[in-house]
C-alpha positions in Angstrom: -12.8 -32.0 -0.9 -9.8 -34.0 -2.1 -9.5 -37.4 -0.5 -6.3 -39.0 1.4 -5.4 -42.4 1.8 -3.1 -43.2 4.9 -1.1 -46.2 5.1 0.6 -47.3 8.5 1.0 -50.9 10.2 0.2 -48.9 13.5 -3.6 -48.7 14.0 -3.3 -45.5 16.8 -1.4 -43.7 14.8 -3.6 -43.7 11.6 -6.2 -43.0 14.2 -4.8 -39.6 15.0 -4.0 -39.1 11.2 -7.4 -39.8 10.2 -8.8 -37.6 12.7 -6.8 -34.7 11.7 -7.7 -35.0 8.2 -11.4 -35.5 8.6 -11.3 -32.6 10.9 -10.4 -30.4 7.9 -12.5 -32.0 5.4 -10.9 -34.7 3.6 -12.6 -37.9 2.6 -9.7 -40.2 4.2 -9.2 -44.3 3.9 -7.3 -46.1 5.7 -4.5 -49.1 4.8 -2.2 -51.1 7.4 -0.1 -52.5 4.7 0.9 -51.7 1.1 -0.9 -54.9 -0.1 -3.9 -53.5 0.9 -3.1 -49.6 0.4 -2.4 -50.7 -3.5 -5.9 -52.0 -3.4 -7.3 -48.9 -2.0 -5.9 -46.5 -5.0 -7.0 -48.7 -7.4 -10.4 -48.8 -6.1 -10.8 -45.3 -4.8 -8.0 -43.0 -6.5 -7.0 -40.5 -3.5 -5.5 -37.6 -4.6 -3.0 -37.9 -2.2 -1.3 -40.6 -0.4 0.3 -40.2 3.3 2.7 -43.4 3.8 5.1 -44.7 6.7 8.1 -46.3 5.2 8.9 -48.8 6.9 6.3 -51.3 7.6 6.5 -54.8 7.9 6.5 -57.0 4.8 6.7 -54.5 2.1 8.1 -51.1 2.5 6.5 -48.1 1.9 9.2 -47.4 -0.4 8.1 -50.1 -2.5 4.6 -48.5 -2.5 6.2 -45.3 -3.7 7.5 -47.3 -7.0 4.8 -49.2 -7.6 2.2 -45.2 -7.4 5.0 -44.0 -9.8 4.0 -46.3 -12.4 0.5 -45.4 -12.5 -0.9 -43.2 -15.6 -2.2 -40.3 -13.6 -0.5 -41.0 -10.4 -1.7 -39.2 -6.6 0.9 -37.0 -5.0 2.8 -39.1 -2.3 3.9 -37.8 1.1 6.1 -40.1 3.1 6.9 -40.1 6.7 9.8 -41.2 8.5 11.5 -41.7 11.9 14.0 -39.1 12.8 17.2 -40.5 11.4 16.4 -41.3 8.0 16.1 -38.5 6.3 18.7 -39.8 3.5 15.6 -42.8 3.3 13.0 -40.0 2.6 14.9 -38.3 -0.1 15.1 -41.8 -2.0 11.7 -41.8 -1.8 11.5 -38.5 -3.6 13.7 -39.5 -6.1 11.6 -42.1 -6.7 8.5 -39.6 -6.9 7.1 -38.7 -3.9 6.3 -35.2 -3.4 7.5 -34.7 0.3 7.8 -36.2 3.7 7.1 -35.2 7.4 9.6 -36.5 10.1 7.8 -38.3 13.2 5.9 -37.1 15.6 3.8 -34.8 13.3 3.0 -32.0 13.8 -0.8 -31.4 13.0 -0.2 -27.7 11.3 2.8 -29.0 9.4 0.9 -32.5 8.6 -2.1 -30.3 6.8 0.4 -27.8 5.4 1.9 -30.5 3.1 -1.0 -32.3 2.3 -2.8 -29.0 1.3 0.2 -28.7 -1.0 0.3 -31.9 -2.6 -3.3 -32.1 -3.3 -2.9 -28.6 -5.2 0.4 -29.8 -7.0 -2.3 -33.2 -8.4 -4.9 -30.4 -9.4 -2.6 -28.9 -11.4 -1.5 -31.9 -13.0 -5.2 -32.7 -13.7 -5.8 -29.3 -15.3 -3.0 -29.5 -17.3 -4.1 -32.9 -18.7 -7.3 -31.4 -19.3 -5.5 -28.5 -21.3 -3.9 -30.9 -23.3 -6.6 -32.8 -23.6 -8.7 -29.8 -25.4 -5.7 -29.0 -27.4 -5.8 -32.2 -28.9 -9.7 -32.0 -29.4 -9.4 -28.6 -31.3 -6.1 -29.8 -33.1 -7.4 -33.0 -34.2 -11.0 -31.6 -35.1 -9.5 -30.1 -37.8 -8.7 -33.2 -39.5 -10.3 -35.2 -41.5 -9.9 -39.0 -41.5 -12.9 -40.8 -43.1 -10.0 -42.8 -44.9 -9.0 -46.0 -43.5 -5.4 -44.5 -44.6 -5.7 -41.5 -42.9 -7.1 -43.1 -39.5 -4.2 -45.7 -39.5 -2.2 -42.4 -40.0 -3.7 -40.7 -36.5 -3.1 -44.2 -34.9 0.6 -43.9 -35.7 1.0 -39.9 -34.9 -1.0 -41.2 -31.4 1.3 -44.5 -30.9 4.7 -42.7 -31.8 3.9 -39.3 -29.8 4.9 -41.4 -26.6 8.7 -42.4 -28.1 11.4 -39.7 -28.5 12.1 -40.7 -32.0 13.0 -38.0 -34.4 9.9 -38.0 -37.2 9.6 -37.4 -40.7 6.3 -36.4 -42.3 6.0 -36.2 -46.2 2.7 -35.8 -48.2 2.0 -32.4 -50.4 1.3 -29.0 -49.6 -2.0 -28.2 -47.4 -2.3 -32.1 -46.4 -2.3 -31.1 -42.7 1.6 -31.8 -42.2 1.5 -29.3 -39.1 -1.2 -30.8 -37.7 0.0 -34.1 -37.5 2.9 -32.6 -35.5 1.0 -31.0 -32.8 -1.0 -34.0 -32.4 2.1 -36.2 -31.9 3.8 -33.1 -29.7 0.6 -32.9 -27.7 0.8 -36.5 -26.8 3.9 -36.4 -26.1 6.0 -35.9 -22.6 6.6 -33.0 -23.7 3.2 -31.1 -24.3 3.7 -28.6 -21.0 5.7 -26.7 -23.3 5.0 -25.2 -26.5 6.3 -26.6 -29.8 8.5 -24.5 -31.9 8.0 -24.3 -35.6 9.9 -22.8 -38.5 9.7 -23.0 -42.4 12.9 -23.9 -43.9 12.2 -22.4 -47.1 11.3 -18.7 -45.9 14.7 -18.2 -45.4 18.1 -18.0 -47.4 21.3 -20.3 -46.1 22.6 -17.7 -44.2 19.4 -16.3 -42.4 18.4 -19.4 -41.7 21.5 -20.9 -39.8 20.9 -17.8 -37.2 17.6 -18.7 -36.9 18.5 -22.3 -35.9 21.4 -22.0 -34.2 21.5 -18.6 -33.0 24.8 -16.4 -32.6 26.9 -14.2 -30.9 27.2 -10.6 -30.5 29.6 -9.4 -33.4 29.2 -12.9 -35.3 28.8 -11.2 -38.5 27.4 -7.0 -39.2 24.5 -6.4 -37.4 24.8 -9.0 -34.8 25.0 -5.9 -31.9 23.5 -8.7 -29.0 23.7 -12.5 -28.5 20.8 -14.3 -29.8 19.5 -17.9 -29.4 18.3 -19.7 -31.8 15.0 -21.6 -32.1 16.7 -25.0 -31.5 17.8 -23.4 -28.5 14.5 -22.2 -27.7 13.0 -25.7 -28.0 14.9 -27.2 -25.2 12.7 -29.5 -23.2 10.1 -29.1 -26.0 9.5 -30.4 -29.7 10.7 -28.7 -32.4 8.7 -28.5 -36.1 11.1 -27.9 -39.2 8.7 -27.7 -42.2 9.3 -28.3 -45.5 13.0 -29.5 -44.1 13.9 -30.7 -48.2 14.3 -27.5 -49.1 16.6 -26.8 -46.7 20.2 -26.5 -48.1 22.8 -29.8 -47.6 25.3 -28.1 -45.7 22.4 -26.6 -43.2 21.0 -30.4 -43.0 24.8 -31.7 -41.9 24.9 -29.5 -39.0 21.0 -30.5 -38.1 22.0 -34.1 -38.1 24.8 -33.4 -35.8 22.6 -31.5 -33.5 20.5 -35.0 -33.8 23.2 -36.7 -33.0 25.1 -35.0 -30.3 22.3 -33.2 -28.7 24.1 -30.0 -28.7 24.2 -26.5 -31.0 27.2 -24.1 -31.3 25.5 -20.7 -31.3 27.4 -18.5 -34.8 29.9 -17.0 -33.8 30.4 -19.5 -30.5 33.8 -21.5 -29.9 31.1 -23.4 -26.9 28.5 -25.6 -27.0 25.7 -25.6 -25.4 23.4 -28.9 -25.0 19.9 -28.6 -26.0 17.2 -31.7 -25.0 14.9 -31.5 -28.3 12.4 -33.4 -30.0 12.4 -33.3 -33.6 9.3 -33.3 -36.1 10.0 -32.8 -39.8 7.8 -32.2 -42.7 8.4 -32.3 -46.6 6.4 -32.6 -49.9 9.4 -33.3 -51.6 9.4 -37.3 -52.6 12.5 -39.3 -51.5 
């Protein structure tokens, strides 16, 4: 069973939590200050925490910013004094996952925690997903040169910046690869990358597969269509072998770059798209 750590100044009143909790299984420790709750995470990482915000000496506000730092943070569930709601919803913008209003309600008080603890599962699974991604992505490569393992330090490093990337080295040197390892380290590995091959397409087939269009943008275009950049939002997006792709093509890439935006063909609108870029070539500079 999943394990909760309550933090309240008032001893009574993590009493009654505590009892509740235990009642229904969960491993529960206890913290009458955020000094002392910050120690207890560290030491026994509780999937969830249940914190009063306002406390004496530091907040539990404070305690909310400090979780949100953490690499693999527990879900947070705040309680406040009728009256300050408007202080609970800054704490969810700071990251916690809900509050309960005072006095609790014991059906309402396991409801949320129930929920919170399956909202950090799934972020553990999903780490785990990513996790075996990488393993199959990465087995795949081989790196016995010192070159090559500085190379899978970089991809690793970088993964965790937004930067648009460049990758050159020939034909079947695992260009691809190195992408999805950098995409799966990434923020932005819940969803899936989007690839394309620049030079399976001619100019004009290729700008509707980028930018998509409209319906009646040119013969044939009966429905609207988005493109792959559009399709990418949120995610990273691959363009392989991106030399071959022709000059006037690459101006309107660099102006998505820039501008974060597309303009589907056949479009007088723009719509903004939130894209990573990954680009591969064997072409030399």
């Amino acid at each position: 069973m999943a394990s909760v750590l309550v933090v309240d100044d008032e001893q009574s009143q993590r009493f009654i939590v505590a009892s509740i909790l235990k009642s229904a299984g969960y491993t529960v420790f206890e913290a009458p200050s955020v000094d002392i709750a910050w120690n207890e995470i560290l030491e026994h990482k509780p999937e969830v925490v249940l914190t009063d915000l306002k406390m004496p000496g530091k907040s539990g506000l404070s305690l909310v910013e400090e979780i949100a730092k953490l690499d693999m943070p527990p879900e947070v569930v705040v309680i406040t004094a009728f009256g300050s709601i408007e202080t609970a919803v800054n704490a969810m913008r700071f990251g916690a996952y809900d509050y309960l209003n005072k006095p609790l309600e014991r059906e309402e008080l396991l409801l949320i925690i129930q929920r919170a603890n399956e909202k950090y599962s799934l972020r553990v699974e999903g780490r785990e997903l990513r996790s075996e991604l990488t393993r199959q992505i990465t087995a795949g490569i081989i790196a016995e040169s010192q070159e090559m393992k500085d190379i899978l330090t970089i991809a690793e490093r970088v993964a965790q910046s937004d930067s648009t990337i460049l990758i050159r080295g020939e034909s079947g040197t695992g260009k691809e690869r190195i992408a999805k390892l950098i995409h799966y380290h990434s923020n932005r590995a819940q969803k899936t990358m989007q690839s394309i091959n620049c030079a399976a397409f001619p100019e004009t087939l290729l700008e509707s597969e980028l930018f998509g269009y409209e319906k009646g943008a040119f013969t044939g275009a009966q429905n609207r269509r988005i493109g792959i950049i559009e399709a990418a939002s949120g995610s990273t997006l691959f363009l392989d072998e991106i030399g071959d792709m022709p000059l006037s093509t690459q101006a309107k890439l660099l102006r998505v770059i820039q501008e974060r935006e597309i303009r589907r063909l056949g479009s007088t609108k723009t719509t903004p798209v939130d894209i990573r870029i990954i680009a591969a070539t064997h072409k030399k500079p």
